[in-house]
N, C-alpha and C positions, 0 to 999 in steps of 0.2 A: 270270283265276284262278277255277276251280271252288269255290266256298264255299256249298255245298248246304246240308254239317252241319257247324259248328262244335263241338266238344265242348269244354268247361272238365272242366279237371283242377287241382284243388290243386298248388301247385308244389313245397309243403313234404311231401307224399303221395310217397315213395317208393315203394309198393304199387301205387299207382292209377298212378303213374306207368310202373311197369314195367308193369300190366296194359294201358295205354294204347300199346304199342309196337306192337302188332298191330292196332288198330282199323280201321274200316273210314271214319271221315270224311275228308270234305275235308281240314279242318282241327283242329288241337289247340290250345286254348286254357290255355296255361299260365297259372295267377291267381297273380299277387302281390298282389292288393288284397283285396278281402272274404273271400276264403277261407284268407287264412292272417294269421295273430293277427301283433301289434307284434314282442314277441319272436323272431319264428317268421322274419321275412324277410330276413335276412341269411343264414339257411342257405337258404330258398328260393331265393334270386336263383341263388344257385351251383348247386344240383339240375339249376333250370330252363337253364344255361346248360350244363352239363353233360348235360340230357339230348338239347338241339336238337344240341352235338356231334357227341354218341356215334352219334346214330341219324340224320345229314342223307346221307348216302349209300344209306342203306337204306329209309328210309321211301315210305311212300305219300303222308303229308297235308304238310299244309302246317305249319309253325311257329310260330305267335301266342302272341304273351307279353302280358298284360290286365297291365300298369303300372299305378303308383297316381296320381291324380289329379295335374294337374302344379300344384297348390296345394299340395302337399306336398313336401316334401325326400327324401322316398324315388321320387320318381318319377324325377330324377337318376340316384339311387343305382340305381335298378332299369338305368336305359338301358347306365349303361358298363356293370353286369355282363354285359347280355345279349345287347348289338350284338357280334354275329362271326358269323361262316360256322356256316350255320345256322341265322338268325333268316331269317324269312321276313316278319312283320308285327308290330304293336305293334295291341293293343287299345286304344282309350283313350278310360278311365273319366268320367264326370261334366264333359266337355266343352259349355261355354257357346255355340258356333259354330264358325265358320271359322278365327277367328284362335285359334283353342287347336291346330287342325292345324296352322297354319302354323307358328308354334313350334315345336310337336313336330319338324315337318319340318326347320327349321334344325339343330335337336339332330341330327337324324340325319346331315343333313350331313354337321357335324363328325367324329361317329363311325362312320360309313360307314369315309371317309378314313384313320381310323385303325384301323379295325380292317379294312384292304384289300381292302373290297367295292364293287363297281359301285356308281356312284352314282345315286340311287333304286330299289333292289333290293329295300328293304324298304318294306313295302304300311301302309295305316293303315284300319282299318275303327272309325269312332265308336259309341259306346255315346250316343246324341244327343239324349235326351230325358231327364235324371236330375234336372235343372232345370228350374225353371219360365223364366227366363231361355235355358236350349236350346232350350225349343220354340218362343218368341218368335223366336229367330236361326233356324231349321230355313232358311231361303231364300238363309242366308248359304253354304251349302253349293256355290252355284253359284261362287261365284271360290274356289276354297281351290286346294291344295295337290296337284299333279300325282301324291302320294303314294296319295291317298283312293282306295280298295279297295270300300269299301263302306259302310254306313250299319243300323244295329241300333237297336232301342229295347228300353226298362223300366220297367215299373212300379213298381217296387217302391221305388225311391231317390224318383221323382218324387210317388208318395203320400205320405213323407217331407217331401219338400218342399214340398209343399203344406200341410201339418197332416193330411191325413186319417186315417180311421183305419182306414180301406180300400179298396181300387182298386175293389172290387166292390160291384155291386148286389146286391140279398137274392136274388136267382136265379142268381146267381154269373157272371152279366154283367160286359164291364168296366164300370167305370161314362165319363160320355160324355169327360171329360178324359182318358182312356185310352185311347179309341177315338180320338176326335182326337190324341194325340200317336201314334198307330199313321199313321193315312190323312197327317200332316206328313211322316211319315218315309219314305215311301212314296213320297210326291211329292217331297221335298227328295233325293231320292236320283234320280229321274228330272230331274229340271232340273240334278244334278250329272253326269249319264250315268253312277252307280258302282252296285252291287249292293244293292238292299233287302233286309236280313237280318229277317225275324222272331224275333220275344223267344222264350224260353222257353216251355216249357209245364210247368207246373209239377209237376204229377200224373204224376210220372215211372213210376207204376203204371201208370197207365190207359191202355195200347197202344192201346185202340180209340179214344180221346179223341183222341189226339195223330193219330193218322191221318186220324181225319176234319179235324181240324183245319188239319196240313200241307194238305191238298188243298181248302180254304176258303181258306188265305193262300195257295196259289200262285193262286187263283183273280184271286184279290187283285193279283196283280202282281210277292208277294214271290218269291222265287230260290232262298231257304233258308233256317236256321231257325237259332238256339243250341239245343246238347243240354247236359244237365243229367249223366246216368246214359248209359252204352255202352250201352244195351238201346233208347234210340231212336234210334239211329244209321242203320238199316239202315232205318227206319219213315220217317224223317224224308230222305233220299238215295230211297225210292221217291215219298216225295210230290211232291218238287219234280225229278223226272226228266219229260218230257215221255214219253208211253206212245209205242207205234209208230204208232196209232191219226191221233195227232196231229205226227206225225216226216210221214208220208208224204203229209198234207193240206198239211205246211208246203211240202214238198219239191214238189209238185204247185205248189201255189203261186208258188215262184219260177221253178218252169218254167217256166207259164205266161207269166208278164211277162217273161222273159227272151225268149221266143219272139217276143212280141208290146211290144217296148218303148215304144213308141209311143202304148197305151193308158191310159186313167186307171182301168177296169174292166175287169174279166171273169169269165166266166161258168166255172164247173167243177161238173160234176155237177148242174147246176140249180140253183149258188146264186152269188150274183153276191160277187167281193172287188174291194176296191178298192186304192189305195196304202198304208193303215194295217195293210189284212190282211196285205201283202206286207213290209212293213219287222217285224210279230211273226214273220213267218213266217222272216225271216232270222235275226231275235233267237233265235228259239227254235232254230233249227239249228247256230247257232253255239256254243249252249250244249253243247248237245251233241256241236258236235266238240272244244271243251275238255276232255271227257273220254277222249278218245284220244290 
């Protein structure tokens, strides 16, 4: 599954949500949790379950619904409204480890079944740092749940959680428990083989911010990013595209060893790759044919 850009959208946002029918990300992230008030989620559930309906033949992205933490009684209530033809993944919020997917996954189980979809259809990408207790489990990510899509972090719950009273240094730095729960999530997502999704960027003005940014975290490892506002949608799906630049190095590359199987190295254009060049160089190609 291509998940370059994730975009959240209010689920209780009728506006934003018709304006979101035409976007251009991977995926749409319907929020039932922080972005819509206690009152507000009962008509949200139905919006969002009505909009994955109305638009699952015609769209482009994918269908993500951010449920509310399963320490809550609305996390239930979110799942029956929103499991049917249609959902494509469940976000899920303020997850302690593996066994909070695996749960989830049971859940879906059930209502896969009943609501007459293939079973494991719907994808699960974790929000896996909102806890100080998540970052500690980040490793438990390796045995989870056939379901796990991908793997995302935030600051913003886990300074909460902390006491602090800022993620940031006085130079607008993360500060280093930030950094570190970024490079956990990173690696906890490679020992799981699922997708490293990058956090937000918050300054959803600052187009030139977010681009250099995108192209520092793909540097990083990460695949894609959460969007905030449609305006970095297109910023954030060019950073984490591999350019042709680097399509046709990869592709050279697997030609090479494909020619020559037998070897541990080889030479291309006067620079020598080995077995690790050749397995990025497949990773990277295959992401790319995930978009056609």
């Amino acid at each position: 599954m291509k998940l370059r850009s994730m975009l959240f959208v209010p689920a209780d946002n009728e506006r934003k949500l018709a304006k979101s029918l035409g976007s251009s990300a991977d995926a749409l992230i319907l929020d039932l949790e922080d972005a819509v008030a206690a009152g507000r989620k009962p008509m949200a559930r139905k919006l969002a379950a009505a909009h994955l309906a109305d638009t699952r033949q015609t769209r482009r992205w994918k269908g993500f619904v951010r449920i509310n933490p399963l320490t809550t009684p609305e996390s239930m209530q979110d799942l029956v409204a929103i499991v049917a033809p249609g959902l494509d993944g469940i976000v899920l919020p303020k997850a302690d480890g593996a066994e909070d997917v695996i749960r989830l996954g049971h859940y879906l189980d059930a209502l896969e079944v009943a609501a007459g979809l293939s079973p494991l259809s719907i994808r699960i990408v974790v929000v896996a740092t909102e806890t100080a207790k998540a970052v500690l489990n980040m490793s438990s990510y390796g045995q989870t749940s056939a379901r796990l899509e991908g793997l995302t972090w935030g600051a913003e719950d886990l300074s909460l959680a902390l006491g602090a009273s800022t993620n940031r240094e006085a130079d607008g730095s993360f500060s280093h428990a930030y950094l570190m729960a970024r490079s956990m999530c990173l690696m906890a997502a490679g020992v799981a083989g699922v997708a490293p999704i990058d956090t937000l960027y918050a300054k959803y003005d600052d187009l030139i911010g977010l681009e250099q940014d995108c192209y520092a975290s793909a540097r990083r490892g990460f695949v894609g990013r959460i969007a905030i506002h449609p305006d970095q949608v297109d910023i954030i799906n060019r950073g984490y595209t591999p350019t042709s630049e680097d399509l046709a190095t990869a592709r050279a590359i697997v030609e090479a060893f494909a020619a020559n199987p037998d070897v541990g190295t080889i030479g291309i254009d006067n620079r020598m790759y080995d077995r690790p060049h050749l397995l990025q160089s497949m990773r990277k190609l295959a992401q790319v044919g995930s978009d056609n």
